[in-house]
C-alpha positions as CSV (number, residue, x, y, z in Angstrom):
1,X,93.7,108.3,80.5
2,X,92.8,111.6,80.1
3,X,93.2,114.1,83.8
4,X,89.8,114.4,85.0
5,X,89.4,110.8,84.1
6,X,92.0,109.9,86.0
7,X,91.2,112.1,89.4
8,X,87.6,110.7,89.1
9,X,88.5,107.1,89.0
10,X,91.0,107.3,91.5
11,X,89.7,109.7,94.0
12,X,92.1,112.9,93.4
13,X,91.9,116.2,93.5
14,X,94.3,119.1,93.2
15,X,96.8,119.5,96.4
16,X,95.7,122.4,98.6
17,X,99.4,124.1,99.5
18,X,97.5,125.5,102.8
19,X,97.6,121.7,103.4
20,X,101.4,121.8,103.6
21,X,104.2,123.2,105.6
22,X,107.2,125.2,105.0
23,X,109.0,122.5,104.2
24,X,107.1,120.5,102.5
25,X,106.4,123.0,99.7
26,X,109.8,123.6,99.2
27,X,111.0,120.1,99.1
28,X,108.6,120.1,96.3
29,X,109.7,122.1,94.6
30,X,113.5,122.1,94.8
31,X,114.0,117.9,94.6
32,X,111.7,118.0,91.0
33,X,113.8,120.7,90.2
34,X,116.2,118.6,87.1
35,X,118.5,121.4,87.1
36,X,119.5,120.6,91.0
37,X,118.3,117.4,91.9
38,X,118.9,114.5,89.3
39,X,117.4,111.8,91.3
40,X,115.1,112.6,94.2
41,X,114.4,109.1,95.3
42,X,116.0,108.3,98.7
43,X,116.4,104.0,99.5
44,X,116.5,102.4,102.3
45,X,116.5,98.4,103.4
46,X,115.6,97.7,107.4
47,X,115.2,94.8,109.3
48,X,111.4,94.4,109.8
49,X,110.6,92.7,112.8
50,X,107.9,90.4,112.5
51,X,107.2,88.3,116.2
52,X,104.0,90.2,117.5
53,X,102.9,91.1,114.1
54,X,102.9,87.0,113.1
55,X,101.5,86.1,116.4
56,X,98.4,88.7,115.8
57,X,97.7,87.3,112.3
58,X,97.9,83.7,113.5
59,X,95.1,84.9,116.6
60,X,92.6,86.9,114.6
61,X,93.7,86.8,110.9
62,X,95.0,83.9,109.9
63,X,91.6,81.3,109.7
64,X,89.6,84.0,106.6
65,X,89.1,82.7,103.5
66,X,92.2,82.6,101.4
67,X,94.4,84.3,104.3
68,X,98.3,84.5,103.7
69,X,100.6,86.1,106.2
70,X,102.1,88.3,102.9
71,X,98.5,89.5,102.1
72,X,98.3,90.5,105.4
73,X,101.5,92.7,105.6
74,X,100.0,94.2,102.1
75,X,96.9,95.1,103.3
76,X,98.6,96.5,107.1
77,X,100.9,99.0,104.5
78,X,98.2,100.0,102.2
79,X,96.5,101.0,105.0
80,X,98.9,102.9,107.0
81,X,100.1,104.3,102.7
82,X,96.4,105.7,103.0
83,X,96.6,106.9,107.1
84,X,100.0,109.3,106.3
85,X,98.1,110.9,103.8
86,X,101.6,112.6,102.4
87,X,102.8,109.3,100.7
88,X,98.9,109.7,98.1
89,X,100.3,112.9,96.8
90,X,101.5,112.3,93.2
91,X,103.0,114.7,91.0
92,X,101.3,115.2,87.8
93,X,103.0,117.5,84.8
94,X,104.1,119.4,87.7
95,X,101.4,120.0,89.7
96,X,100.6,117.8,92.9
97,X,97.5,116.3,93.6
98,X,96.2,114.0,96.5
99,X,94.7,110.8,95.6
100,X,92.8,108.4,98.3
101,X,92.1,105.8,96.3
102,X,95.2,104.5,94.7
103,X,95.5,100.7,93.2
104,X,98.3,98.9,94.5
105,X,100.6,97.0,92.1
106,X,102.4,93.8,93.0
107,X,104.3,91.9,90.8
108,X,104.2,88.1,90.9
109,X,106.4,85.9,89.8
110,X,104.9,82.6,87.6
111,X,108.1,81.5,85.9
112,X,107.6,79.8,82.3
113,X,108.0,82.6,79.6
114,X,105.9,85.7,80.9
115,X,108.3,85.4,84.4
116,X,106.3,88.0,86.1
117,X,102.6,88.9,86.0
118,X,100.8,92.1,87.2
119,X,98.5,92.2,89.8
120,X,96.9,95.2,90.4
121,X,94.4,95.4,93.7
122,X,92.0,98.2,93.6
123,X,90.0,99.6,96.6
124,X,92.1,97.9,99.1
125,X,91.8,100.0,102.2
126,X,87.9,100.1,101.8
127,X,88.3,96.5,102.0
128,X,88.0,94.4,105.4
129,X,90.6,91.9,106.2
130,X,88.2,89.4,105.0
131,X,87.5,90.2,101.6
132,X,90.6,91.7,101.1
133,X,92.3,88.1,102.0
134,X,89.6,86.2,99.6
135,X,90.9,89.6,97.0
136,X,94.4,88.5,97.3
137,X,94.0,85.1,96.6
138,X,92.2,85.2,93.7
139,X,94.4,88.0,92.5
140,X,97.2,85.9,93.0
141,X,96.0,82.5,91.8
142,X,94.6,83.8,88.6
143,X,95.8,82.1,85.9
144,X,95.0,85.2,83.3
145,X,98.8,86.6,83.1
146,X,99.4,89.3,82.2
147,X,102.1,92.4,82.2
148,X,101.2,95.7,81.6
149,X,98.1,95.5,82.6
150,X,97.6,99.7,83.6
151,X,98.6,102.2,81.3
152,X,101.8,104.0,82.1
153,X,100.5,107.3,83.5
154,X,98.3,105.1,85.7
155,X,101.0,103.0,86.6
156,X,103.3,105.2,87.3
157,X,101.2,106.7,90.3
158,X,100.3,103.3,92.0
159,X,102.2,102.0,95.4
160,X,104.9,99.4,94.3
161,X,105.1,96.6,96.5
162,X,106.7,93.6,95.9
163,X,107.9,90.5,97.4
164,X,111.1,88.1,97.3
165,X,110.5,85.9,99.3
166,X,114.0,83.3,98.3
167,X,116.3,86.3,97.8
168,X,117.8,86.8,101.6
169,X,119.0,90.5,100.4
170,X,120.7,93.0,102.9
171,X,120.4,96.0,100.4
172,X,117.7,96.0,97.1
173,X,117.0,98.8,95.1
174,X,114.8,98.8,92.4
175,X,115.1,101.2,89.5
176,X,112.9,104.2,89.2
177,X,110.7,105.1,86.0
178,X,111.4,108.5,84.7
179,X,108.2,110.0,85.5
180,X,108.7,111.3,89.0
181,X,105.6,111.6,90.6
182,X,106.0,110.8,94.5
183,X,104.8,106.9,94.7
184,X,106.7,104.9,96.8
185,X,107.9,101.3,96.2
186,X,108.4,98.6,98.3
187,X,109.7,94.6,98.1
188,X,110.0,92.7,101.1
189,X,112.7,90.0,101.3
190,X,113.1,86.4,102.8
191,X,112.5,86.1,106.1
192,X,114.9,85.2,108.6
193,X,115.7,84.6,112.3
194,X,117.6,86.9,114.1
195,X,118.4,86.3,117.9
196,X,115.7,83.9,118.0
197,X,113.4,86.3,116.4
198,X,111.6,86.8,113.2
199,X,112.6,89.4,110.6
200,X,111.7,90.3,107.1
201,X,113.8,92.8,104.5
202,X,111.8,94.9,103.6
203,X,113.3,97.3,100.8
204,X,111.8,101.1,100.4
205,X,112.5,104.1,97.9
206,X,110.7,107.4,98.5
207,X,110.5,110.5,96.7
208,X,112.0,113.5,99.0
209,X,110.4,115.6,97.3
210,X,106.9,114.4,98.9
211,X,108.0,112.0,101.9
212,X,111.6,111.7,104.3
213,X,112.8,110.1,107.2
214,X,110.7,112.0,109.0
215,X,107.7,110.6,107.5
216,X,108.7,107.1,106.6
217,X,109.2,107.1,110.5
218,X,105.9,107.4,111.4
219,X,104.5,105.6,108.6
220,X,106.3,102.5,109.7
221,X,105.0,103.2,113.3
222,X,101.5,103.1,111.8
223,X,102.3,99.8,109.9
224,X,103.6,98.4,112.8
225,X,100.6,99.5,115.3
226,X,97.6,98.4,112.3
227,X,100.1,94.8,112.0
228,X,100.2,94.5,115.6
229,X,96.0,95.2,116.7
230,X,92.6,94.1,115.8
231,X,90.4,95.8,113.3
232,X,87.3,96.4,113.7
């Protein structure tokens, strides 16, 4: 998919650096740079507490159409992905551009001899919980398998998030395609009970050069605030 094509269909446009800070040029600069920074991704696994976000799904989200509790933490992060902008910038042949309408792939496993199929949901976070919910579903129980379903370049841009949900992992991390553009990737674990409380793994690899701590701090803060409250 040729650039323009590419910014077009996916809403992007060429980052403004009067956008960023100090900081966040630099770290721009210097973890792409191959001659000091090998491997800029940073991984992480946490202990995602799930009690009030479970108990505001089964209130107000829990009776749409094709509703699952794991297609509601999706569309809770793609959201909060889209509020802290920082995690849509994507480098491309290095230059960085900001996109705000990303797809977001999730591979599924079907067994058999494919294994895995791609699902790829477009225009989630202009979605409301509703039709996002029916989305999912029918993303998810289509029996048209395939893998490789986006191009690379594409691909390579899109918000990773997966699920696994019979592996009860305390570290994951999942290996990182050689284009380094920024996206961030996610798999969330089995769930589990911890003092009485729920709790989900929930694996996450960044790219410092566009995203740290910092960020991932107040992008989980987000997650947990859009998880926890009733949208409009």
């Amino acid at each position: 998919m040729q650039l323009n094509t590419l910014l077009d269909t996916y809403q992007g446009q060429l980052l403004d650096e009067q956008d960023l800070s100090f900081y966040e040029r630099w770290a721009m600069d210097y973890f792409h740079d191959d001659q000091l920074v090998s491997d800029p991704y940073l991984s992480i696994t946490l202990d995602l507490p799930l009690a009030k976000a479970r108990e505001t799904y089964q209130r107000y989200y829990q009776s749409a159409e094709g509703a699952s509790f794991q297609g509601f933490l999706i569309w809770c992060l793609a959201k909060a992905l889209k509020s802290e902008w920082i995690f849509s910038t994507r480098n491309i042949n290095g230059k960085w551009y900001r996109f705000d309408n990303l797809p977001i792939f999730c591979p599924i496993a079907v067994g058999g001899d494919l294994r895995f199929k791609d699902v790829i949901l477009e225009n989630v976070t202009s979605l409301s919980w509703s039709e996002f919910a029916r989305y999912y579903r029918q993303s998810v129980d289509c029996n048209d398998a395939k893998l490789e379903v986006l191009s690379q370049e594409v691909w390579a841009l899109c918000p990773f998030i997966g699920n696994l949900p019979n592996m009860a992992f305390s570290s994951f991390q999942i290996h990182r395609n050689k284009l380094k553009t920024g996206r961030p990737l996610f798999y969330f674990g089995q769930r589990k009970i911890i003092n009485g409380e729920p709790f989900v793994p929930l694996s996450i690899s960044f790219d410092h050069a566009n995203s740290d701590p910092f960020v991932l701090d107040k992008l989980l803060a987000r997650f947990k605030t859009l998880a926890t409250s009733v949208s409009e």
